[in-house]
C-alpha positions in Angstrom: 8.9 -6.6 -27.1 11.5 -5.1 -30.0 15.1 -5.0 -29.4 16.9 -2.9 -31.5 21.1 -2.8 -31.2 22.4 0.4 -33.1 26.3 0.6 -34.0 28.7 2.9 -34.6 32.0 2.0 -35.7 34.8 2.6 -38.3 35.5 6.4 -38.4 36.0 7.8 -34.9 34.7 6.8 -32.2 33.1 3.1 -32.2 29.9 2.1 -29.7 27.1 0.2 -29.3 23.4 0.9 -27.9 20.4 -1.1 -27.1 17.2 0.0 -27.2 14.2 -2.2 -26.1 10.8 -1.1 -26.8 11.8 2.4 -27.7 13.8 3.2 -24.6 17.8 2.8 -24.1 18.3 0.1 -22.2 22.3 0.2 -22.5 25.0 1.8 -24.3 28.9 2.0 -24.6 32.1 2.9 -26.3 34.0 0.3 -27.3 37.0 2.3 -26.1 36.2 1.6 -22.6 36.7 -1.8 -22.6 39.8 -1.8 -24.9 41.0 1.0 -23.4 42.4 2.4 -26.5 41.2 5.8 -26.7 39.0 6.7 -29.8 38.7 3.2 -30.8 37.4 2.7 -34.0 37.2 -0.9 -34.8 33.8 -2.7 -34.7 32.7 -2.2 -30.9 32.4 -6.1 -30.4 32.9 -5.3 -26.5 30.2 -2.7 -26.2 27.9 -5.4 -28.1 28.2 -7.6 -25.3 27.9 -5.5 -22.2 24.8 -4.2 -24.2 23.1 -7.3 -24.7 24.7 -9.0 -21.6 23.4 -6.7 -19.5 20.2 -7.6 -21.1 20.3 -10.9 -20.2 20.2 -11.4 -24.4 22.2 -13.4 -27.0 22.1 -11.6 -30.9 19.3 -14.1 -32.3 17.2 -12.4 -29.2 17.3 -9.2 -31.7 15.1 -7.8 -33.9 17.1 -5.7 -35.6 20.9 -4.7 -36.3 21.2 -1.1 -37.5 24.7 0.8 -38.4 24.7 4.4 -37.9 25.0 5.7 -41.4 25.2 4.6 -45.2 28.8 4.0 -46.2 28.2 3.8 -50.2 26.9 7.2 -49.9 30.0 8.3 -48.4 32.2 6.3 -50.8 30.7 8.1 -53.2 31.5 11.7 -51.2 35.0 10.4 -51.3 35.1 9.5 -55.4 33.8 12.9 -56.1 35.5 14.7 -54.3 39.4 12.9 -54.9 38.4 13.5 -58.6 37.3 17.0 -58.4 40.9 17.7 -56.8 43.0 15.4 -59.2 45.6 15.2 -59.4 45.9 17.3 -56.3 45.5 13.9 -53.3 46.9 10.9 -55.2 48.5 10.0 -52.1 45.5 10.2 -49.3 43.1 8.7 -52.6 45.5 5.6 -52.6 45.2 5.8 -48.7 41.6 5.9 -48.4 41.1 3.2 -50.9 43.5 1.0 -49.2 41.1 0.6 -46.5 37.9 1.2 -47.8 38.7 -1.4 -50.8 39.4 -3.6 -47.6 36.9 -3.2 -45.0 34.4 0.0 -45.6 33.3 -0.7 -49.0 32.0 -4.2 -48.4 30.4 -3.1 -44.8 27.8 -5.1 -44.7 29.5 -8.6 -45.1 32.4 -7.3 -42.6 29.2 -6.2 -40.0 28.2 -9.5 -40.4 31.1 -11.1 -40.1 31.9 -9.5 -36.8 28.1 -9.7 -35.2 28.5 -13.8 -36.3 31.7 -13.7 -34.0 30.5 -12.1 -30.9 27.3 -14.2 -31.5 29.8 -17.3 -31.4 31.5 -15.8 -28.7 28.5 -15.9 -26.7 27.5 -19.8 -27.5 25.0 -18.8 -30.0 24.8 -19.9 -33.6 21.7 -19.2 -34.3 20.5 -17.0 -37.9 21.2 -13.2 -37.1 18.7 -10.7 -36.6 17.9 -8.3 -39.6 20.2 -5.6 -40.4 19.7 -2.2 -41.1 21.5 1.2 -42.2 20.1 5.0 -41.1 22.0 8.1 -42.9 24.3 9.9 -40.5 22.7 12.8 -40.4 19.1 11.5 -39.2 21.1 9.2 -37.1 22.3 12.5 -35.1 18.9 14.1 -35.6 17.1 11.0 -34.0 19.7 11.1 -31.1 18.8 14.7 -30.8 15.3 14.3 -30.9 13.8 11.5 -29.8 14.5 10.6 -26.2 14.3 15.0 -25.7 11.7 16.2 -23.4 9.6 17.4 -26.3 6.3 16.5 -28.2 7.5 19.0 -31.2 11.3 20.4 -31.5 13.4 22.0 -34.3 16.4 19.8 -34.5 19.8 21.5 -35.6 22.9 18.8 -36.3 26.4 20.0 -36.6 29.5 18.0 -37.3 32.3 17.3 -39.6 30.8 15.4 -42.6 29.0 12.2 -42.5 27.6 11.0 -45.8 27.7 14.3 -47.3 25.6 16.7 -44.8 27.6 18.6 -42.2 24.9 21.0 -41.1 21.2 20.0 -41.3 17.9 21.0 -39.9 15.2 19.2 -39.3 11.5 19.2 -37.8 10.7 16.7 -35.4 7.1 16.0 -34.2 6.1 12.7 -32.5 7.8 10.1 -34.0 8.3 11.9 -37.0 11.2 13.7 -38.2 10.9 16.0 -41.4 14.5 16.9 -43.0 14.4 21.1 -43.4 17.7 21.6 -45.5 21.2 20.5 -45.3 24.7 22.5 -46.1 27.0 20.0 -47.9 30.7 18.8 -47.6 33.2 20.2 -48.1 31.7 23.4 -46.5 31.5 22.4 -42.9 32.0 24.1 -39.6 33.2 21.1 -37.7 36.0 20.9 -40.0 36.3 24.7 -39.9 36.8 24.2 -36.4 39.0 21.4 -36.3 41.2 22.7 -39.0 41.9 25.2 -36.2 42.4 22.7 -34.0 45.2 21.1 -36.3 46.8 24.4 -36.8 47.4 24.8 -32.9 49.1 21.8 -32.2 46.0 20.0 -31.1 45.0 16.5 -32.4 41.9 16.7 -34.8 38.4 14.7 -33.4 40.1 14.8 -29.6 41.5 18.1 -29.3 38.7 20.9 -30.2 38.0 20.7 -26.4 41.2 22.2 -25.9 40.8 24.7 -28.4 38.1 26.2 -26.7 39.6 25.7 -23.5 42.1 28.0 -24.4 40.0 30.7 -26.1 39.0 32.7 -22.8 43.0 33.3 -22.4 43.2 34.9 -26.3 41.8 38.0 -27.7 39.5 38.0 -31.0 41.8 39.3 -33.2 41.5 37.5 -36.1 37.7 37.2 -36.9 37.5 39.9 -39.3 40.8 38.1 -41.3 38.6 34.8 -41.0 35.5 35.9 -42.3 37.0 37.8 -45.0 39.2 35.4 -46.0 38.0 31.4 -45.2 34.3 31.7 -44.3 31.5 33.5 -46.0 28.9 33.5 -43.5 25.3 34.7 -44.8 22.6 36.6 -42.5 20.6 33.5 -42.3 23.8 31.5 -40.8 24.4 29.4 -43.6 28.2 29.8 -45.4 30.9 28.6 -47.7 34.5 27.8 -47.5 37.4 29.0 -49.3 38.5 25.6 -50.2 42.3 27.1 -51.7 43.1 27.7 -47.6 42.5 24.1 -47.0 43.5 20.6 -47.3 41.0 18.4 -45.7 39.1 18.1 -48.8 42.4 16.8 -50.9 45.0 15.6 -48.6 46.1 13.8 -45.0 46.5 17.7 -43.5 43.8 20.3 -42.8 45.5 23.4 -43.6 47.3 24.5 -46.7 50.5 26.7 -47.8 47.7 29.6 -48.2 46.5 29.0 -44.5 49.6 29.5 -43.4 50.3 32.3 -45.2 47.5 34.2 -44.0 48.5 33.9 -40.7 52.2 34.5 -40.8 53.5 30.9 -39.4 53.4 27.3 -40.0 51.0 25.1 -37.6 52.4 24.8 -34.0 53.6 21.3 -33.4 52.0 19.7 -30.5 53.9 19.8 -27.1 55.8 23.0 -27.9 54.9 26.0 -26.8 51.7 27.5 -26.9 51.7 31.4 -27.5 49.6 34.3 -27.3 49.3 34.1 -30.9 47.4 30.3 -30.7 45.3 32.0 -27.4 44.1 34.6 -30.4 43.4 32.3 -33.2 41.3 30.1 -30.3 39.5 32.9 -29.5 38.8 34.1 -32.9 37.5 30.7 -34.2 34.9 30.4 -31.2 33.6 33.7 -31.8 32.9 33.2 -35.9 31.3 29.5 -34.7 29.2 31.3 -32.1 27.9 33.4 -34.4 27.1 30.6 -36.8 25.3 28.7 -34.5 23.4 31.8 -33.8 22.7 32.8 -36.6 21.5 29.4 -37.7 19.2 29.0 -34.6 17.5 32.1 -35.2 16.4 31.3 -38.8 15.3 27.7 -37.5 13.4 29.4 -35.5 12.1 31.4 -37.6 11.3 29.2 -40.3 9.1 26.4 -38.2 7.7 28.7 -35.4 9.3 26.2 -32.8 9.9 27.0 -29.2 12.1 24.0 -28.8 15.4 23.0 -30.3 17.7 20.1 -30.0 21.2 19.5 -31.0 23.6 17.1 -31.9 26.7 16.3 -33.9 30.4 16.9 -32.8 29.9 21.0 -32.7 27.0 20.3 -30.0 29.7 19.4 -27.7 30.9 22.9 -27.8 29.4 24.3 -24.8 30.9 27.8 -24.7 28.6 27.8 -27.9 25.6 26.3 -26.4 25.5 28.8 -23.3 25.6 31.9 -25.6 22.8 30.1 -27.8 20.9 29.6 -24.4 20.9 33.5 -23.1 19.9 34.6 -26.7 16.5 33.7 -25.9 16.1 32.4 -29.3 14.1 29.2 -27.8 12.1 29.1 -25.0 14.3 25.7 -24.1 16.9 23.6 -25.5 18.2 20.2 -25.3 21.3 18.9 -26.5 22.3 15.2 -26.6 24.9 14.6 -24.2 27.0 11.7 -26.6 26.7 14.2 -29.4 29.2 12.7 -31.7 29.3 9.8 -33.5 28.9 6.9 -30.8 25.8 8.9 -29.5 24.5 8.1 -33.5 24.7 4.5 -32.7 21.5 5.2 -30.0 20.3 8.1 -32.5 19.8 4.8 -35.0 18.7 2.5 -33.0 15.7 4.8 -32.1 15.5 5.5 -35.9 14.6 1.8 -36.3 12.2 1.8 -33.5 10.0 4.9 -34.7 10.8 4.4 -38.8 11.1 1.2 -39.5 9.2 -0.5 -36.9 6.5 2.4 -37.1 6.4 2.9 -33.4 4.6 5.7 -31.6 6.8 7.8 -29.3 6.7 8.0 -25.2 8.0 11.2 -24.3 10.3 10.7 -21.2 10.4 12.6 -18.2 13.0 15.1 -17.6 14.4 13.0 -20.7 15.4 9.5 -22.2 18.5 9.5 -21.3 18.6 8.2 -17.6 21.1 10.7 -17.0 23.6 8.9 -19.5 24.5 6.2 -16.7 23.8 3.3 -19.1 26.9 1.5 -19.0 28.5 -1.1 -16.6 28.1 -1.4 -13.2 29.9 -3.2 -10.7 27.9 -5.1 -6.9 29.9 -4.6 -4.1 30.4 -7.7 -3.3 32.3 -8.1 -7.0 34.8 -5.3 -5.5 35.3 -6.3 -2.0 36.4 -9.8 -3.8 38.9 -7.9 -6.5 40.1 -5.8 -3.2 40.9 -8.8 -1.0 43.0 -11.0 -4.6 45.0 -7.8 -4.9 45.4 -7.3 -1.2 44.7 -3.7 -1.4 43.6 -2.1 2.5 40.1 -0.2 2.3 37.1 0.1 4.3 33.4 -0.4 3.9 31.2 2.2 4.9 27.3 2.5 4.2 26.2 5.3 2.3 25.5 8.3 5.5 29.1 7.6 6.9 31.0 7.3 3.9 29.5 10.5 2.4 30.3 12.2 5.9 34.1 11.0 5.9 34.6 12.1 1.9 33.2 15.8 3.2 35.9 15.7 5.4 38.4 14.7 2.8 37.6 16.8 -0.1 37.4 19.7 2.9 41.0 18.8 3.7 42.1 19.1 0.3 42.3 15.7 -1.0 41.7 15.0 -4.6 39.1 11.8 -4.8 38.6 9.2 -7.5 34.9 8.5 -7.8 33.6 5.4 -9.0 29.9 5.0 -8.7 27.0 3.0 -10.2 26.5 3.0 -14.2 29.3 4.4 -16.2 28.2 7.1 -18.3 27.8 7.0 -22.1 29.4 10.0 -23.9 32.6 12.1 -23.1 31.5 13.7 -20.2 31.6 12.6 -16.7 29.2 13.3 -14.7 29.5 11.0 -11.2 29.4 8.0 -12.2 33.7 8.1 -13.1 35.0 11.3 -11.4 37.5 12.7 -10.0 36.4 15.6 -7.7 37.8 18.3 -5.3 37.1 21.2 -3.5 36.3 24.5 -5.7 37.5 27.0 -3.3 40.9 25.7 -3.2 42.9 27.9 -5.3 46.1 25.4 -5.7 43.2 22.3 -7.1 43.5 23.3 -10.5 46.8 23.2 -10.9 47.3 19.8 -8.8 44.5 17.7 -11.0 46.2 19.0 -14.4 49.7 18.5 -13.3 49.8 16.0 -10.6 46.5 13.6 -11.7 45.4 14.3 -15.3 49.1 14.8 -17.2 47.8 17.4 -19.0 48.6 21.3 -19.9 47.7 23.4 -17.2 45.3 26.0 -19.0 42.7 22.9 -19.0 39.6 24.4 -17.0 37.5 22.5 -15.0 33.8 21.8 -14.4 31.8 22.3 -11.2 28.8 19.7 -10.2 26.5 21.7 -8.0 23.0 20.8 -6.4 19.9 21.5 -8.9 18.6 24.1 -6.5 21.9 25.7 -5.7 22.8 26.5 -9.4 20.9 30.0 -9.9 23.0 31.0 -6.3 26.1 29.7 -7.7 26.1 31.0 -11.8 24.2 33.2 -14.0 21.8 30.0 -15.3 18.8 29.3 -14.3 18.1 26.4 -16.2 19.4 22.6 -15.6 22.5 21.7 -16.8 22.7 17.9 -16.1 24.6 17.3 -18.8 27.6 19.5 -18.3 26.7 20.8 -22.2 26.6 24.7 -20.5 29.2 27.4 -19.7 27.7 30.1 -17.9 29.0 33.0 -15.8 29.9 32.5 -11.7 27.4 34.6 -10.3 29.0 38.3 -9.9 28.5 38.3 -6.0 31.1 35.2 -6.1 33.5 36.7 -8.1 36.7 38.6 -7.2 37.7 41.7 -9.7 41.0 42.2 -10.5 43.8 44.8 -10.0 44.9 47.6 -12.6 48.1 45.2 -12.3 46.6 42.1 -13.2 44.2 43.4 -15.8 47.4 44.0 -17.9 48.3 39.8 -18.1 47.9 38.5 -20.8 47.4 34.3 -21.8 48.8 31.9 -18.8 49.7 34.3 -16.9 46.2 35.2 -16.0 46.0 31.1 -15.0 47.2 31.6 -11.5 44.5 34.7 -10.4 41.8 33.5 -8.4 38.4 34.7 -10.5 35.7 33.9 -7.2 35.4 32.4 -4.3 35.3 29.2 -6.4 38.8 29.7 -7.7 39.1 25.7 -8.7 36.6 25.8 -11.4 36.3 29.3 -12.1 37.9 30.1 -15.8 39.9 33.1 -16.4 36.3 34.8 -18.4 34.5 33.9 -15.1 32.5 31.3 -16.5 32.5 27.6 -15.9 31.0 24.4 -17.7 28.2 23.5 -15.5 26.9 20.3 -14.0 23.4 20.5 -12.0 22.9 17.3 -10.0 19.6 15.9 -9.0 19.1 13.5 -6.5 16.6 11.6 -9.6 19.5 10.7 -12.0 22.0 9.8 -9.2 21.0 10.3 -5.8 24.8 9.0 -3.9 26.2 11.8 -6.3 23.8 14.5 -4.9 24.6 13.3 -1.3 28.3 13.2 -1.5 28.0 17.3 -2.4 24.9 17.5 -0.1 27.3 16.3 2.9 30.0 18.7 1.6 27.6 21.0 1.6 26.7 20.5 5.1 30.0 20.5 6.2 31.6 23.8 4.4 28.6 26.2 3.2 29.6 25.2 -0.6 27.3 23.1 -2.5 29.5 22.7 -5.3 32.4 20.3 -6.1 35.1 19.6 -8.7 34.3 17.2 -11.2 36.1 16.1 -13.7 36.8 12.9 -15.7 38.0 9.6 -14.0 41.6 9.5 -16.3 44.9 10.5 -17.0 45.5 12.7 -20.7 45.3 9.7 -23.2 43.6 7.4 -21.4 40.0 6.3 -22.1 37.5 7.0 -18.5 37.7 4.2 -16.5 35.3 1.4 -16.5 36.3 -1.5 -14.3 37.2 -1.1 -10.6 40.5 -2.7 -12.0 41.1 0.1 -14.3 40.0 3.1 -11.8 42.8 1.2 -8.8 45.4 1.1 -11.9 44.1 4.5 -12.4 44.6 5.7 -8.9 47.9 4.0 -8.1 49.4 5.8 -10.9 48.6 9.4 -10.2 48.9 11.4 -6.8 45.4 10.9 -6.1 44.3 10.6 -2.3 41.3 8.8 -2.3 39.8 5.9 -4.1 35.8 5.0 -3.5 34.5 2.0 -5.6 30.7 2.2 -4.6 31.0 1.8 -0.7 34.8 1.2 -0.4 37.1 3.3 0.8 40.6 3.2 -0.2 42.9 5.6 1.3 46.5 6.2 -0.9 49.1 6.2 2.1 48.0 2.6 2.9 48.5 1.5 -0.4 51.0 -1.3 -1.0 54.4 0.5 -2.2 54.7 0.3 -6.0 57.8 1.3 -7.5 56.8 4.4 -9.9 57.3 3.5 -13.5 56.4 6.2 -15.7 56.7 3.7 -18.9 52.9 2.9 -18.0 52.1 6.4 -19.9 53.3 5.0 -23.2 50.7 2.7 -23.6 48.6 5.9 -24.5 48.4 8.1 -27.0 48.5 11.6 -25.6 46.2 14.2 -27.7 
């Protein structure tokens, strides 16, 4: 038996992953368990649910392997700080600062950290070996390897890691051939995120919302960005004017010239967001659409595949993936649902497993990801006992009831908090933390964003419907179980509007019901898609087969088990904190039942939402 523990830790978005004879066993971001959002410090949390849940110490290893190669990317950073001198001093003396302290000598400071969880845990025994992928094959091997497919193309998009920000790749087996790479500092990610920045919107958390506001812009300004920032070739490959932009030479990622262009400075976050920012959203997601495109079809064309995979942080732009989909480019694609850089931690550790351990590959059925539920989980018998300390009323109903009474619930409007089985790995929940509601009431939307979530009310959100309902529900008639899809509501759902309405324009459109599914219907009539099979989590697929039962509608609200700044839950502690503090209805923690209004009075203190950053 090889066990393999890949990390990820240090830039963005820290996590650990196990994987044990080639398949993922377990796997976590550290943020969940510090509950600081976007944690980047060495995931020494995550390592121990991973091997814990294991039943393993460190010396039980084989091998330790970090995500990517940091002197490669020191070297990215001297090159480029130089190139731009004097332009940068300040964000060179910054960077320094910490690499000089931490990054640079990595490999002592991973040690350092694995010796103290390994002390932590009563073992002092010699470490396992440790290893380091690139960052780019660490996204390729997250892409590819636990996929449904003998032979893909692999396409990963991101920011930058070492010094790739767009490669392609050829997988086959257990091998994976590099194709060709674009370079920093010509990157799409960043393109993307520099948008993001200039918008108000916090860069490597807010490109979600970005694209969540797109559908209420108009694409004004594509022909101004591809004249202007982007040269984009026939074959999808391009080149940045670097003179609009400061992410290559500085702490911001727009420039004087950027500015210029456009007419304004960037919006500062929390004020006002105009038609103007609905515009440049919608222009930017049409020029990466076309990228991604475009870049497809010459992978394609190039190896002859009928399979692609994807992964990096532009993977996670779904909007994206569902035009890529109905191009009919390939005949399937699969995209790895922790697509950024804590999904790299898994990506590596399978690296090891197939590269350096020279392991054949077991193709998985449906796919290797067990549905992303690889985190924590928590007995019932470990929550009735948290219930009863805190003396918090609930009631405990097997699985037919209790599905029966949330139908009734989510029928009668209540918004639910769902906490059930394995937490998922990756942003995305998917019913394992939810919060859900009923899609044909038109007022949800507004309630979760406002009254639940904290958080601007343009935010769409995402249906989970039954695998065999989806092709009655939206235009898509593939699986979508990672919620990595937008596709349209199906025509015969949706509701056209008035000669009156047709002349709103950006949030004023929010408030129109689209279909019959008003709750997660966006103001384009699509939705982000979640198709739920009674494989990955069967209590999931009952809870909406029940609702189904009961109203006709085989669909529900999902979305994710927080408040705006917060990290998903991951404790039954955390989701009860969670619920207490919002005007959530209903609690269920596995097969418990909490109900709000019998809740012990707490005296509202809204000081709780400082402890978060809000992005």
């Amino acid at each position: 038996m090889v066990r393999i523990l890949g990390l990820s830790a240090y830039y963005h978005d820290s996590a650990a992953a196990l994987v044990v004879d080639g398949v993922a066993a377990a796997a976590a971001q550290e943020e969940r368990f510090s509950r600081k959002k976007h944690d980047s410090r060495f995931p020494q949390h995550a390592v121990r649910y991973c091997l814990e849940s294991q039943g393993l110490t460190l010396p039980d290893l084989d091998a330790v392997i970090y995500y990517e190669k940091p002197l490669l990317t020191f070297e990215r950073l001297l090159e480029t700080y130089l190139g731009a001198a004097p332009r940068g001093g300040r964000s060179f003396v910054a960077a320094m600062q910490v690499w000089l302290k931490e990054k640079l000598f990595l490999k002592t400071e991973l040690k350092k950290q694995l010796k103290a969880v390994a002390e932590s845990m009563g073992s002092e025994a010699e470490l396992p070996e440790l290893l380091f992928s690139e960052h780019h094959l660490s996204h390729a091997g997250a892409a590819f390897y636990p996929s449904p497919f003998e032979s893909a193309a692999v396409l990963c998009m991101d920011g930058v890691g070492e010094w790739a920000t767009t490669s392609a790749w050829l997988g086959d087996g257990s091998s994976l051939k590099p194709l060709w790479e674009i370079n920093f500092p010509h990157s799409l990610g960043l393109l993307y995120s520099a948008f993001t920045y200039y918008c108000g919107f916090k860069v490597n958390s807010g490109e979600y919302k970005l694209m969540g506001l797109a559908p209420y812009g108009e694409p004004k300004y594509v022909d101004q960005i591809k004249d202007h920032l982007i040269d984009i070739k026939p074959d999808g490959t391009y080149r940045l004017d670097l003179s609009f932009f400061k992410f290559h030479r500085g702490f911001r990622m727009t420039g004087r010239k950027f500015h210029k262009l456009f007419g304004r400075p960037p919006r500062k976050g929390e004020t006002e967001l105009t038609q103007f920012h609905m515009d440049l959203a919608a222009s930017i997601q049409v020029v990466t659409e076309e990228i991604v495109v475009k870049l497809a079809r010459s992978i394609q064309q190039e190896t002859g595949a009928r399979n692609l995979c994807l992964s990096g942080g532009v993977a996670l732009n779904c909007v994206a993936n569902g035009k890529l989909l109905r191009e009919g480019i390939f005949d399937q694609v699969w995209i790895q649902p922790a697509s950024g850089d804590a999904g790299s931690a898994l990506g590596a550790a399978l690296v090891a497993w197939h590269q350096h351990f020279d392991k054949p590959r077991q193709v998985q059925s449906g796919d290797g990801m067990k549905g992303t539920y690889l985190g924590p989980r928590f007995e019932n018998a470990e929550i009735c006992s948290y219930l009863e300390q805190i003396k918090a009323p609930f009631y405990a109903l097997e699985d037919p009831q209790l599905f029966e009474r949330l139908a009734e619930l989510l029928d009668q409007g209540k918004v639910i908090g769902w906490f059930n089985g394995a937490m998922e790995f990756g942003p995305r929940s998917l019913g394992g933390r939810s919060i859900i509601g009923d899609p044909r009431n038109q007022q949800m939307q507004s309630v979760m964003n406002l009254k639940i979530k904290y958080r601007e009310s343009f935010r769409p959100f995402a249906p989970s419907v039954l695998e065999e309902e989806v092709s009655n529900q939206f235009e898509l008639t593939s699986k979508s179980p990672y919620m990595l899809l937008v596709a349209p509501v199906k025509e015969t759902l949706c509701k056209p509007m008035t000669a009156e309405q047709e002349k709103l324009f950006g949030i004023d459109k929010l408030n129109i019901a689209r279909s019959e599914l008003p709750a997660i219907t966006h103001v384009d009539y699509s939705a982000r898609v979640q198709t739920v099979s009674p494989r990955t989590n069967p209590r999931y697929y009952n809870l909406i087969k029940s609702f189904q039962r009961r109203t006709g509608c085989p669909t529900v609200v999902n979305t994710s088990f927080n408040v705006r700044g917060e990290p998903i839950v991951c404790t039954p502690q955390d989701a009860y904190r969670c619920f207490m503090r919002t005007e959530m209805d209903v609690l269920v923690l596995e097969n418990q039942l909490l109900l709000k209004e019998e809740q012990p009075v707490e005296e509202r203190d809204e000081r709780w939402m400082q402890e978060f950053e809000l992005d």
